[in-house]
N, C-alpha and C positions, 0 to 999 in steps of 0.2 A: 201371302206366303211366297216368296222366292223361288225360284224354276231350277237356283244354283245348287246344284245338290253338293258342289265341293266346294262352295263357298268358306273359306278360314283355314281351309286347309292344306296344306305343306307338303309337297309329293316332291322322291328325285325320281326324276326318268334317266334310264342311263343307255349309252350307246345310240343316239342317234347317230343312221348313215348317211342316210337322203329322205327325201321325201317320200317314200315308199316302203321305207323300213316299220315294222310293227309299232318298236319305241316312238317314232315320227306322229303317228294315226292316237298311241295311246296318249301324247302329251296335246296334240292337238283339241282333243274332247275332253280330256281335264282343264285343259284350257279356257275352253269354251262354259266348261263348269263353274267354272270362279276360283280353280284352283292355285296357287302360287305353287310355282315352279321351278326346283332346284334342276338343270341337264347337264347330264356328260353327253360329248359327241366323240366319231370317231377319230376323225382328222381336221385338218384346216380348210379340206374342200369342203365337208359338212356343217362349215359353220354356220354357211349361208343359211341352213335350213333349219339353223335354231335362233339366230334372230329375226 
């Protein structure tokens, strides 16, 4: 049995700022889940932190 609990699954996270923003923390462990990952960020300085 698999540890990925969001494995197959399709989540947007939206409004990432930085690294330190809630969105940031919630996509990072969906992440980690096995989740695929639609984001919106805030600006062009945030992008860094979504790829």
């Amino acid at each position: 049995m698999s540890n990925l609990l969001m494995a197959g699954k399709k989540v947007l996270v939206v409004g990432i700022a930085n690294d330190k923003s809630i969105a940031y923390g919630v996509a990072k462990k969906l992440h980690e889940q096995g989740a695929e990952l639609a984001i919106t960020y805030l600006n062009d300085k945030a992008e860094r932190f979504v790829r």
